[in-house]
C-alpha positions in Angstrom: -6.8 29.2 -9.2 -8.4 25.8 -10.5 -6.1 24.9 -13.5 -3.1 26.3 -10.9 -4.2 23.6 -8.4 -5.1 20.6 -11.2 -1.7 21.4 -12.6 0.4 21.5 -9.7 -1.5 18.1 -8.4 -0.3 16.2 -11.2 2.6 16.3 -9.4 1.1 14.1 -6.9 -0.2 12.2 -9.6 3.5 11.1 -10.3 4.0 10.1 -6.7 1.0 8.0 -6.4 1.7 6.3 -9.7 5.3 5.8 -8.5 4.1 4.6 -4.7 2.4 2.1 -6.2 4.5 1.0 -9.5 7.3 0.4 -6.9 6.5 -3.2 -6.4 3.9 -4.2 -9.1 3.6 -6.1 -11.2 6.2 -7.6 -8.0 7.1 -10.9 -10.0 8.2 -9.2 -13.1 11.1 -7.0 -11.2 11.7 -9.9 -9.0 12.3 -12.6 -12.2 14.5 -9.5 -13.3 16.5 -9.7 -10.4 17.0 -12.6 -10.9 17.9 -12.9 -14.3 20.5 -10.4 -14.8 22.3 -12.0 -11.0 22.0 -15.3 -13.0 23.5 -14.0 -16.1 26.9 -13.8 -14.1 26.4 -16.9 -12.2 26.2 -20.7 -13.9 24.6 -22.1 -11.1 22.5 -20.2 -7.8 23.1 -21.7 -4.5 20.6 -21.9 -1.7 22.4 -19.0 -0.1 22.1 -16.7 -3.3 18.6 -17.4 -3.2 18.0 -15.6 -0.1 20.3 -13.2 -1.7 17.7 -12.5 -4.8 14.9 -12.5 -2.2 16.8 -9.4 0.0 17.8 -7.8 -3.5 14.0 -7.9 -4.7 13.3 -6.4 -0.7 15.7 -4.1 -1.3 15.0 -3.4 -4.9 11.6 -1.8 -3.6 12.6 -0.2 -0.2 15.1 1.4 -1.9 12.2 3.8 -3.5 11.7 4.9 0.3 15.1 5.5 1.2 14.8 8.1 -1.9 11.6 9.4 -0.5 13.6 10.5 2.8 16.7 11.7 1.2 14.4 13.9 -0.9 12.6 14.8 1.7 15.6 16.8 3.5 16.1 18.5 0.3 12.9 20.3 0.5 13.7 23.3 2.7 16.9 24.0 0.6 14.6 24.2 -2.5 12.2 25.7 -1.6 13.8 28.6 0.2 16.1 29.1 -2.2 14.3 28.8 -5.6 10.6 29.2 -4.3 7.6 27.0 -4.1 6.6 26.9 -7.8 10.9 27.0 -8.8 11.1 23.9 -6.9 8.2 22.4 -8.6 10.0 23.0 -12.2 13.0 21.6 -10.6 12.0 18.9 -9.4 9.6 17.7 -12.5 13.1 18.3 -14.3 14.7 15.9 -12.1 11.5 13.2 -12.9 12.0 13.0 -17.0 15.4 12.0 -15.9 14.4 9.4 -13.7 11.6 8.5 -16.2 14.5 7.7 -18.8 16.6 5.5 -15.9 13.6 3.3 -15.6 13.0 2.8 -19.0 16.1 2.2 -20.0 16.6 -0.8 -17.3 15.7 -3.4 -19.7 18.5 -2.0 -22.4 21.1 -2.2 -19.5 20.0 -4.9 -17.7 21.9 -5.0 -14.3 19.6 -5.2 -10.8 22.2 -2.1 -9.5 21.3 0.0 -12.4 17.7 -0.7 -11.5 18.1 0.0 -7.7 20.0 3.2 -8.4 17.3 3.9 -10.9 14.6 3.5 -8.2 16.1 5.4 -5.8 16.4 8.9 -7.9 12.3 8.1 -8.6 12.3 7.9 -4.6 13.7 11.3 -4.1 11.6 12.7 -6.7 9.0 11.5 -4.6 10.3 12.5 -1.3 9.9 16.4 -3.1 6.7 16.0 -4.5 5.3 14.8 -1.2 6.1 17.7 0.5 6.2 20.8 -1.9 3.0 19.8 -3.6 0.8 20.7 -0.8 2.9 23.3 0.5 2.6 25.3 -2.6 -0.8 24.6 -2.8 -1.4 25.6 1.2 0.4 29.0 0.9 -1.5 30.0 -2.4 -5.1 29.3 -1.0 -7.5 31.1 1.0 -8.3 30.0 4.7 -11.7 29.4 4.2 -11.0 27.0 1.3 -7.0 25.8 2.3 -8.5 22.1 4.0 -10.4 21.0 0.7 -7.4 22.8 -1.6 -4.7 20.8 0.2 -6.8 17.5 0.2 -7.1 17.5 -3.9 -3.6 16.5 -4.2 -4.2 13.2 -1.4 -6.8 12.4 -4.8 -4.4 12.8 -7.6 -2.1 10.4 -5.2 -5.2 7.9 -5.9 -5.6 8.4 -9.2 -1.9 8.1 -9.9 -1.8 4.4 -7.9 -4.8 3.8 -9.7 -3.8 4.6 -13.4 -0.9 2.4 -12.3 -3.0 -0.3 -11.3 -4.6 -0.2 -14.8 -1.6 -0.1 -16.7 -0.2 -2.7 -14.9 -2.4 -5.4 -15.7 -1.3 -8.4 -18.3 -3.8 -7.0 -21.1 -2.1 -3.5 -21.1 1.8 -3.6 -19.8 2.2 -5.8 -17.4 4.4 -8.3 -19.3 8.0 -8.9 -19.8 8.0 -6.1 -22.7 5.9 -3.7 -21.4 6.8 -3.2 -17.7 10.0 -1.0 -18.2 7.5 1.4 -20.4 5.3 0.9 -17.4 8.0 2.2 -14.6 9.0 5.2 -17.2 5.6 6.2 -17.9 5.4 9.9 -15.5 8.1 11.3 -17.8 5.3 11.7 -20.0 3.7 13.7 -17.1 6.6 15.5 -16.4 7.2 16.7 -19.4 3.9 18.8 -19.7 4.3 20.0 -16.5 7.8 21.8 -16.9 6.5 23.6 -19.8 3.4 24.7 -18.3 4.2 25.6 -14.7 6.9 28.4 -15.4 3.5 30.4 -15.9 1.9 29.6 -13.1 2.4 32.5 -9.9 4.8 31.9 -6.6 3.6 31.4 -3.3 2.1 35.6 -2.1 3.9 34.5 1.2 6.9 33.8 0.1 7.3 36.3 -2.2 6.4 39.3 0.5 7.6 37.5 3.9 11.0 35.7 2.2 12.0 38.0 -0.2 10.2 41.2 0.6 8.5 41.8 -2.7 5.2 43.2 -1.8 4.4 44.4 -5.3 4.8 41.0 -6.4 2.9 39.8 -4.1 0.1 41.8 -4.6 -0.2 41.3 -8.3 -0.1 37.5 -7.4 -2.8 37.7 -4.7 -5.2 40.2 -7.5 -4.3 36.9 -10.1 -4.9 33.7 -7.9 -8.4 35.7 -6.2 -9.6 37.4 -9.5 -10.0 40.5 -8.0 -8.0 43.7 -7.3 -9.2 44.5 -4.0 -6.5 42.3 -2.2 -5.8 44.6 0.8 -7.4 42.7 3.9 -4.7 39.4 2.5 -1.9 41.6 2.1 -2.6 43.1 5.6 -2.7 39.5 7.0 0.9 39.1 5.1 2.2 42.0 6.7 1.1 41.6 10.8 2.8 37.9 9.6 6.0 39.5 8.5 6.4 41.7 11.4 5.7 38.8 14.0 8.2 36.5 12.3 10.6 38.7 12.2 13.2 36.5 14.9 12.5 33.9 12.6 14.2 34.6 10.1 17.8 34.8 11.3 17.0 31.1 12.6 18.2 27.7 10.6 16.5 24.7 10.4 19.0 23.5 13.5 17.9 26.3 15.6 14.2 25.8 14.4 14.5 22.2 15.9 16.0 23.2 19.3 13.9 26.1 19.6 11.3 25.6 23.0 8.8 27.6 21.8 7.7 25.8 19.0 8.4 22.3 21.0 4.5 21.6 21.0 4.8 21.9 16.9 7.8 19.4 16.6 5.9 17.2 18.5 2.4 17.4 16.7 4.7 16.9 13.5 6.7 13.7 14.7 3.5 12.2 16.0 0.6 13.2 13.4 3.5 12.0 10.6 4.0 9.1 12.7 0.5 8.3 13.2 -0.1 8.3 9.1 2.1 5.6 8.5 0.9 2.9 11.6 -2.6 3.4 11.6 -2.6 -0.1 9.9 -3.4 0.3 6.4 -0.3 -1.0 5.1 -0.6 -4.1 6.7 -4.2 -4.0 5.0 -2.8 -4.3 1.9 -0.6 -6.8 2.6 -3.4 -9.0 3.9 -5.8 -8.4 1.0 -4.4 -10.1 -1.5 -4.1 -13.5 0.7 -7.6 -12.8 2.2 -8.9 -12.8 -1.6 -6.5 -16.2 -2.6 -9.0 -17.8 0.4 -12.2 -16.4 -1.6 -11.0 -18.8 -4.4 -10.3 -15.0 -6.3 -7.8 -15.7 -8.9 -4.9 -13.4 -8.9 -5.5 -11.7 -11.8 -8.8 -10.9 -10.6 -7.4 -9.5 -7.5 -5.9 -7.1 -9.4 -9.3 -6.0 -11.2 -10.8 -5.8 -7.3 -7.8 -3.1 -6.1 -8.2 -1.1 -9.3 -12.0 -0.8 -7.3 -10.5 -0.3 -4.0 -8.6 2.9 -5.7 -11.8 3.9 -6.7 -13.4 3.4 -3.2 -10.5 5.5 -1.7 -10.8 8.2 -4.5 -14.7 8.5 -3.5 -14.0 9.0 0.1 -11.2 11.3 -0.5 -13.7 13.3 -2.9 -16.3 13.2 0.8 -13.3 14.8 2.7 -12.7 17.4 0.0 -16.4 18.7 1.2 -16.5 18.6 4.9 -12.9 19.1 5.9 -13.7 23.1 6.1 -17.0 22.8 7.7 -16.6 20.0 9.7 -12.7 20.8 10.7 -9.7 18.9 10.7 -9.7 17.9 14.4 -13.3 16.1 14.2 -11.6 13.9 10.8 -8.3 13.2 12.9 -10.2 12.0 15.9 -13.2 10.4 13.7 -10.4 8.5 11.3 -8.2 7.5 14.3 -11.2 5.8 16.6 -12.1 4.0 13.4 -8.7 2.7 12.6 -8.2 1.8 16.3 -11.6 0.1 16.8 -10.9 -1.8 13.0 -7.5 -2.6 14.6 -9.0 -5.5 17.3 -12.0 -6.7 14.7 -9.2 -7.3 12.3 -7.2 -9.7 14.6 -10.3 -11.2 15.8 -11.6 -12.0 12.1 -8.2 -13.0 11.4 -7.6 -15.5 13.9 -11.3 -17.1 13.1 -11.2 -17.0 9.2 -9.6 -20.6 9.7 -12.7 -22.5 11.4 -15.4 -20.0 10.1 -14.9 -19.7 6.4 -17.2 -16.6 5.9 -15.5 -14.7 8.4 -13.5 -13.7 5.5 -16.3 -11.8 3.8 -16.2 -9.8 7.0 -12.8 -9.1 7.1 -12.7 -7.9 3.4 -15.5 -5.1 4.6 -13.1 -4.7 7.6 -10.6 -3.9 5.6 -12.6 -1.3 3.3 -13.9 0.4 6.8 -10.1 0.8 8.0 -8.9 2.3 4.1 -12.2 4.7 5.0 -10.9 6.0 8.4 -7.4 6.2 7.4 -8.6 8.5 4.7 -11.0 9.9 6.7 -7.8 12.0 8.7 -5.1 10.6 9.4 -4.2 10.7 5.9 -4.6 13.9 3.9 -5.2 16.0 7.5 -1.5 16.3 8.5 0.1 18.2 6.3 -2.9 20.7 6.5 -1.4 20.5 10.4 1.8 21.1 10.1 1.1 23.8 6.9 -1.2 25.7 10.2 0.9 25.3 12.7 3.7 27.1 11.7 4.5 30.6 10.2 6.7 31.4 7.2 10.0 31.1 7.8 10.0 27.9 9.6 7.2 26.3 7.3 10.2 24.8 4.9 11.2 22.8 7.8 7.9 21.9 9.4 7.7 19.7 6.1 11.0 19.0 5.7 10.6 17.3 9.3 7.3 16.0 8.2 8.5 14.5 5.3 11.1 12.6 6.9 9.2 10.8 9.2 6.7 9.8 6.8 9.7 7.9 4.1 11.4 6.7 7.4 8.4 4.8 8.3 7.6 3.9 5.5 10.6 2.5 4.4 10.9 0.7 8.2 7.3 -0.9 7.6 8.4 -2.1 4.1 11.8 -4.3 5.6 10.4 -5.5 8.2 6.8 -5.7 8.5 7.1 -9.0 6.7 9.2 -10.6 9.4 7.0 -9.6 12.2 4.0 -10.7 10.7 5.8 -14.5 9.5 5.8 -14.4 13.3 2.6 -13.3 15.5 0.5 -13.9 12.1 -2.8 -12.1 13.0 -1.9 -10.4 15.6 0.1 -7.9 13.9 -2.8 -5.4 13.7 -2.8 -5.2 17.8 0.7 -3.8 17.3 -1.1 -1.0 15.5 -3.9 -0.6 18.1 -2.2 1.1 21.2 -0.5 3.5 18.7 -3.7 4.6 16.8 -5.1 5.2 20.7 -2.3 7.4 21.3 -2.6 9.4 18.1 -6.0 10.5 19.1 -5.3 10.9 22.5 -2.6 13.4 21.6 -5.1 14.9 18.7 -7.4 15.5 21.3 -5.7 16.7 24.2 -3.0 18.8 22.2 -3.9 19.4 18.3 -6.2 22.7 17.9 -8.9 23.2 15.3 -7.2 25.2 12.8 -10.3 25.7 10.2 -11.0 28.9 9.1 -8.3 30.6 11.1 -5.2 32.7 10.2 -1.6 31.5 11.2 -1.1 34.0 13.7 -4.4 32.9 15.3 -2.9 29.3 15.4 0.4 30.4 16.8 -1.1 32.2 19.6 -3.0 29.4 20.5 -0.3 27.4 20.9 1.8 29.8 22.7 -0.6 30.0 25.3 -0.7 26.0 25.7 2.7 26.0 25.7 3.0 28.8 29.1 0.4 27.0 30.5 2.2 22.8 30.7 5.2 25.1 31.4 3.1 26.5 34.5 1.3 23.3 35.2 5.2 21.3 35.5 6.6 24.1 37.4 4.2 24.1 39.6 4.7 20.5 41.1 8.6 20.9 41.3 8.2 23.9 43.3 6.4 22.2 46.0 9.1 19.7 45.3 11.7 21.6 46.7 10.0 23.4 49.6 9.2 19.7 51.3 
């Protein structure tokens, strides 16, 4: 079970060195930009200027916009080749776009660059989705919430490793940086030859494609025993109840009323992840350092121990997040983010006439990267993984998935312009929707530790009957006045 779940989170490893190698070392893919558009052009005008500076935008958005095509391609894989096929797949897929990247500087043209970007960004979109899925279905319940959060620590690593690579002593030069952006196809590689041997998901093989023998010799291989029977009875009460399921697409999933709570809890948890503020964190660390009189270079040197900071409190969620639950981290990391939310602005706005108000607002910054790791960034996909049964799993992440690269790649064209224009106060835009996360979290979202599926889906049945009971209610008396 442990080299099955190191292996498969390299993986992850690829899309956190990809997240971040996106759009650093920035000024090397931006003088790129604008050396192969000035290649076909004597002179640049003031109005092709702004044109490289959208292309460079573009040039790194683009890696989101692959993110959510992959993304929708997840329940077709992974229903129709398996968990583990998909993996193989789609590490097939990443030695290709490996070879694109590197072979931008041969080519030399932006659009070859910004097609090349975009294959890495679906790449991405699948890894984000079927690494913890696989890695969810093939773990026990009382160890799932610290099995699914190991890949949230290869993401680190990976932006880390990136961060290291990146710097001037290593690649990040004007020869070095298109070995940078091909560098996972080294990863990929390995993986394709050593994950063929690795076992399917037990639930997919007995509930999808009705292979309990299968099943059972993966369950006796991933627990390292042969007495498997009380897991395989689990399987089966899971098999009969999803039975309707089954005949259902992934339109019909979507429409369906009685998993409305679910779509919700995805769109909204998904949602949450992405606006808690920590991307407009980074954004403000490297000018808050420039004001520290912290060369850039050395910036660099300070995120590489920021990575390690985030790996460390990842590596603190690993060991509570099955004794202490998921609801307490969602509800703990949300109030922190939301509280960090108004210090922020208020540092902000005084770092002008109080010059060591920046030494707060670096630790301020720190404290929000520790709350947004606390929860609300590993714990939903463990959510959505619970909250759904088999059969419409696929989708659950599929839908997950999706609103993750679409905010992502909505923050990344236009957080920029809103912050050119309230300045500081772009962190209270954050606030009321980190307040509404946890409301939700706590009035809706169950605690899911240690339980079965079927546990979880009863529990939200019965929530569902009773808002149904508590709306009908009202309307009734409604229509007898």
């Amino acid at each position: 079970m442990l080299v099955t779940l190191l292996t498969s989170s390299g993986s992850s490893l690829q899309y956190g060195y990809n997240l971040w190698v996106a759009s650093h070392p920035s000024t090397l893919i931006s003088n790129f930009d604008n050396s192969s558009y000035g290649q076909r052009r004597k002179q640049i005008s003031e109005e092709e200027e702004e044109y490289l500076d959208f292309l460079y935008t573009f040039t790194i958005a683009i890696y989101s916009l692959g993110g959510l095509i992959g993304s929708l391609l997840v329940s077709f894989m992974v229903d129709r080749y398996g968990r583990k096929g998909a993996l193989v797949i789609n590490n097939i897929m990443s030695i290709f776009s490996a070879a694109f990247m590197g072979c931008s500087a041969v080519i030399h043209a932006y659009e070859y660059t910004i097609f090349s970007r975009l294959v890495t960004g679906i790449c991405s979109g699948l890894f984000s989705c079927i690494v913890p899925l696989y890695l969810g279905e093939i773990s026990p319940k009382n160890l799932r919430g610290s099995i699914m959060t190991v890949p949230m620590i290869f993401v680190t690593v990976g932006i880390m490793v990136s961060q290291i690579l990146s710097l001037k002593e290593i690649l990040g030069t004007e020869k070095g940086w298109p070995l940078l952006l091909c560098f996972t196809g080294i990863l990929a590689v390995f993986q394709v030859i050593i994950l063929p041997s690795f076992p399917e998901s037990p639930r997919f093989l007995l509930i999808q494609r009705n292979d309990e023998a299968k099943a059972r010799q993966v369950l006796q291989r991933l627990r390292c025993k042969d007495d498997v029977e009380s897991e395989l009875e689990e399987l089966h009460q899971e098999n009969v109840s999803v039975r309707a399921e089954k005949e259902m697409n992934a339109v019909k999933l979507l429409c369906n009323q009685a998993m409305r709570w679910q779509i919700i809890s995805v769109v909204i948890l998904m949602s949450g992840q992405q606006l808690t503020g920590v991307n407009a964190v980074f954004y403000y660390s490297e000018r808050i350092y420039a004001t520290l009189r912290i060369k850039k270079q050395e910036a660099r040197y300070i995120t590489v121990l920021s990575s390690i900071f985030l790996t460390v409190s990842l590596m603190i969620v690993v060991y509570t997040v099955d004794s202490v639950g998921r609801r307490i981290l969602l509800l703990t990391g949300f109030g922190i983010c939301s509280i960090l939310c108004i210090l922020l602005t208020m540092t902000l706005e005084l770092q002008d006439t109080m010059p060591w108000m920046n030494y707060i607002t670096s630790v301020f910054f720190l404290l929000l990267i520790f709350g947004h790791v606390l929860g609300p960034g590993p714990i939903p996909n463990m959510i959505i993984l619970e909250l759904f049964l088999q059969p419409s799993r696929s989708v659950a992440f599929m839908l997950g998935g999706f609103v993750h690269w679409f905010m992502h790649f909505i923050m990344g064209m236009i957080f920029i312009q809103i912050e050119t224009r309230i300045g500081s106060y772009t962190f209270l835009l954050f606030w009321p929707l980190c307040v509404f996360s946890f409301i939700y979290t706590f009035k809706v979202i169950p605690e899911t530790n240690g339980k079965t599926f079927l546990e979880i889906k009863k529990y939200m049945s019965a929530m569902a009957k009773k808002v149904k009971v508590q709306v009908q209610v009202p309307m009734r008396r409604m229509s007898k006045d």
